[in-house]
C-alpha positions as CSV (number, residue, x, y, z in Angstrom):
1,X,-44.1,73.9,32.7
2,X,-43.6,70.3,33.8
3,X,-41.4,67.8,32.0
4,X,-42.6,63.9,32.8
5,X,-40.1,61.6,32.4
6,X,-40.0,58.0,32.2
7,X,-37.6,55.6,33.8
8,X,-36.9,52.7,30.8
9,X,-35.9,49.4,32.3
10,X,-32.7,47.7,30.4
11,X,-34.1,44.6,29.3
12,X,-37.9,44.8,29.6
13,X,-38.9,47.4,27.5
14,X,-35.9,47.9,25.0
15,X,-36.6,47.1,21.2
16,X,-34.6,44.1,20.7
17,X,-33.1,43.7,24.3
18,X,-34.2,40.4,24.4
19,X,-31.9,39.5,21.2
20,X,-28.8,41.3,22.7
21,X,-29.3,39.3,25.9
22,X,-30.0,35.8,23.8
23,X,-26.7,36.2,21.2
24,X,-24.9,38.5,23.5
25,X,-21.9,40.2,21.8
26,X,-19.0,38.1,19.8
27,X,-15.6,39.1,21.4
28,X,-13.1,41.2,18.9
29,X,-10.4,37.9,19.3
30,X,-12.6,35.4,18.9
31,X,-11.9,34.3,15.4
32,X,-8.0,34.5,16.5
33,X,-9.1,32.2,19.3
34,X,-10.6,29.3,17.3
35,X,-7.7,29.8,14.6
36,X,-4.6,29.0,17.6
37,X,-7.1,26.2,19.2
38,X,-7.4,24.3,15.1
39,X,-4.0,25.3,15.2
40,X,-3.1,23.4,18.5
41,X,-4.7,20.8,18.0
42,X,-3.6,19.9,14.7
43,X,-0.3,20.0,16.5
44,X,-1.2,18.0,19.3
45,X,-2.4,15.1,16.7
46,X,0.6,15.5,14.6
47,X,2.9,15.0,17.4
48,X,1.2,12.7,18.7
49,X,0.9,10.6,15.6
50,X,4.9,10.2,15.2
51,X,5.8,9.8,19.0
52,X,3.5,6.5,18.7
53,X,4.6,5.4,15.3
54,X,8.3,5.9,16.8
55,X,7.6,4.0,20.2
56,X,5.9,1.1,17.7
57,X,9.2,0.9,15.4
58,X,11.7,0.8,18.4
59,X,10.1,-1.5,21.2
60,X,9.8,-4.0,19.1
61,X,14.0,-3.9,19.2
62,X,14.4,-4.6,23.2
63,X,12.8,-8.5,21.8
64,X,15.6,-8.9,19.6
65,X,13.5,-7.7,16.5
66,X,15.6,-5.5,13.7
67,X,14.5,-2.9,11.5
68,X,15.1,-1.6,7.9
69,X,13.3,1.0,5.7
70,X,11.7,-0.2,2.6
71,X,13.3,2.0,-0.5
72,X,11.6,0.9,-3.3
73,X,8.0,0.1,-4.5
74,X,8.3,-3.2,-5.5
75,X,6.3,-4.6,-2.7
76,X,3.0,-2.3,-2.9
77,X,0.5,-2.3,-1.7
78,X,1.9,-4.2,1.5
79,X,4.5,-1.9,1.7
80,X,5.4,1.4,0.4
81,X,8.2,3.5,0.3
82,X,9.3,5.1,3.9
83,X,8.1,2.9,5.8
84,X,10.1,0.8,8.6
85,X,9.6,-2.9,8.7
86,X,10.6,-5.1,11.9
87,X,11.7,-8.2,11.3
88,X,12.6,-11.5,13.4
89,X,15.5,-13.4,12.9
90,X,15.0,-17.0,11.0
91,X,17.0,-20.5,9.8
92,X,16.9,-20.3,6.2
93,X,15.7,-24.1,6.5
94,X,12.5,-23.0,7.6
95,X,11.5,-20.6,5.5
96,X,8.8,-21.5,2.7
97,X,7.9,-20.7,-0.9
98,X,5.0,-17.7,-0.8
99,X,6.6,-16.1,2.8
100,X,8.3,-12.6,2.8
101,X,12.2,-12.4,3.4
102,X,14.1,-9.8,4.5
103,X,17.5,-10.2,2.9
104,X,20.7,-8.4,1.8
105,X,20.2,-7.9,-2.2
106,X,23.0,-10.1,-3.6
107,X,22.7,-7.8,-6.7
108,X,23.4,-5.2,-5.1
109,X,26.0,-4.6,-2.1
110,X,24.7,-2.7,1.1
111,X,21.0,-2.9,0.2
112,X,18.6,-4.5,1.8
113,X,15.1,-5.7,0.2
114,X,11.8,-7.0,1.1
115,X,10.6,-9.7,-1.0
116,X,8.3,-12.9,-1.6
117,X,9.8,-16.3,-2.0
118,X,8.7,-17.7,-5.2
119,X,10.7,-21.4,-5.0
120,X,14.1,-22.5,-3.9
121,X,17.5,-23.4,-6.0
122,X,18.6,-26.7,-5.6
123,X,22.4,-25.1,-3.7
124,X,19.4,-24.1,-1.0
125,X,18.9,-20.4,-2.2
126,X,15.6,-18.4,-2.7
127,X,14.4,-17.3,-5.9
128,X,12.6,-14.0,-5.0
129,X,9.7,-11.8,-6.3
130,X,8.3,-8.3,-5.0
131,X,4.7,-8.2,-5.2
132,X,4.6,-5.6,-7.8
133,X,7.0,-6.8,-10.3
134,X,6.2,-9.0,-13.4
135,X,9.0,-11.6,-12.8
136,X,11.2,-12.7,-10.1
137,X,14.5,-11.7,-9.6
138,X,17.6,-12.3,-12.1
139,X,19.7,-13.1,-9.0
140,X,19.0,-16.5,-6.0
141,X,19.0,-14.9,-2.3
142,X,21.7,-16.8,-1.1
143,X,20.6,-18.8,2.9
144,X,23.7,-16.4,4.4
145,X,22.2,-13.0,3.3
146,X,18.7,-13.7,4.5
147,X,18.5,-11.6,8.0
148,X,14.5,-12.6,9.1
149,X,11.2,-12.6,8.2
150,X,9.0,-9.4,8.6
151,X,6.8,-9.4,11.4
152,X,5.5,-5.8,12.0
153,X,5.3,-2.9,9.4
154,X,5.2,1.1,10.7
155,X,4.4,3.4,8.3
156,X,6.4,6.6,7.5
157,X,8.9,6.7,10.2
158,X,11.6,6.2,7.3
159,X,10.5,8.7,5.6
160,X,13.6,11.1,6.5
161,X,15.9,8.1,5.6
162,X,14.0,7.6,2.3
163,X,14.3,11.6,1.2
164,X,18.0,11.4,2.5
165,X,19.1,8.3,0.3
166,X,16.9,9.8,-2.9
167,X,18.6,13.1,-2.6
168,X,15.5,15.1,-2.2
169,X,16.2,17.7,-0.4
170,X,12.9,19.7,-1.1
171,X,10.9,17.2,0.5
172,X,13.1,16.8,3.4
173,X,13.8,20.3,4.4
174,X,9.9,20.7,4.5
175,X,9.7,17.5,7.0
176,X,11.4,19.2,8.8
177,X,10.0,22.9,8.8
178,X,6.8,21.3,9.7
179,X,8.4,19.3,12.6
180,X,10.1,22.5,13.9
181,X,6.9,24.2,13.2
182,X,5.4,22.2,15.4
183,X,7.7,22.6,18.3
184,X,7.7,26.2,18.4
185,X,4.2,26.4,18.6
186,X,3.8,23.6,21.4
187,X,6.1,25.8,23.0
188,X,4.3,29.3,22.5
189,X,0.9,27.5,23.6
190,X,2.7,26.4,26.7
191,X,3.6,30.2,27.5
192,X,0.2,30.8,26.6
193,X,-1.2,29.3,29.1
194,X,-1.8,30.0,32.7
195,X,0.4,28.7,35.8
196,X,-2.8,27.2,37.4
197,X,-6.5,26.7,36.6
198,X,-9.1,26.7,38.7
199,X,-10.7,23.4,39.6
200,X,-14.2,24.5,38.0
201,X,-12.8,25.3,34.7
202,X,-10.0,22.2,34.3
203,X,-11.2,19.8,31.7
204,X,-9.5,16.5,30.2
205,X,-7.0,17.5,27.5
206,X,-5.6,13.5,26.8
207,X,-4.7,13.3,23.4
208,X,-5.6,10.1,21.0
209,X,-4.3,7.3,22.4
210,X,-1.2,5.3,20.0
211,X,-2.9,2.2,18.8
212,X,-0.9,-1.3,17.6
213,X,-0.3,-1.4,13.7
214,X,-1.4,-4.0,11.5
215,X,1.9,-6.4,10.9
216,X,3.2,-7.3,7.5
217,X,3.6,-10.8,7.0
């Protein structure tokens, strides 16, 4: 008795070969893979979101420009609460009704405000409005405690500052989770990865590039 057998090719005569070679197999990590990459570069945007907004809100001091983070909502929507405004030194002579001031708040010691010049007193001072309040304030800016006009606005950088002075501590201690967060895994990915790549496989890995801010006038 004689047993024929027949040689089957991989590929050529297999039921569904041709799908298996098309789609191939999906590696067991994969899903791990694409989780750490979303993961990166969220990490990589983040990070590089507040090194530009940091570069933008001290440069700006090496031209004799000084900053101070807004506290309040009184001048929304121009500015909002946490962010850092830059502002240039002025003479009080030239300043004009309808222009922004940065000035020390003669109301109320150590505080300093962002506000609109609605007219001047006749002893020279400002009479001053946020943008968001109904009527100006109860107390003149007087020329001495006006520091400059604001010139550039970055947004969020006082944010810390802002929590700190409110006493919200929640709010802080999660800034700052997520900022260590992001550290330790910039650090992990760097461990990650290998100590050279071969030319073939190297590929640009530049991350957004910082772009100027809008200025607040």
């Amino acid at each position: 008795m004689s047993v024929q057998t027949e040689i089957v090719r991989p590929g050529l005569s297999e039921p569904g070969a041709g799908l298996l070679r098309r789609f191939g197999t999906r590696p067991a990590g994969t899903p791990i893979r694409v989780g750490w990459l979303l993961l990166r570069g969220s990490v990589v945007g983040l990070v590089t979101t507040v090194l530009s907004l940091m570069i933008w809100a001290v440069v700006p001091l090496l031209v004799g420009w000084h900053g101070s983070v807004v506290l309040s909502g009184s001048m929304r929507p121009a500015l909002t609460p946490g962010d850092v405004v830059l502002y240039a030194p002025v003479r009080p002579s030239e300043i004009r009704p309808g222009q922004a001031i940065v000035f020390r708040d003669p109301a109320m010691p150590g505080r300093v405000d962002v506000h609109r010049v609605v007219r001047r007193t006749n002893g020279g001072g400002f009479i001053t409005r946020g943008d968001a309040n109904a009527h100006p304030d109860s107390t003149p800016v007087p020329p001495g405690n006006v520091l400059g006009l604001p010139r550039l606005r970055v947004p969020w950088v006082g944010l810390p500052q802002y929590r700190w002075r409110r006493g919200d501590v929640a709010h802080l201690a999660l800034t700052t989770a997520l900022l260590a967060g992001a550290g330790w895994v910039a650090v992990m990915d760097r461990r990650r990865r290998p100590m050279s790549t071969p030319k073939h496989r190297r590929s640009s890995q530049n991350g957004p590039v910082a772009r100027p801010i809008s200025g607040c006038r």
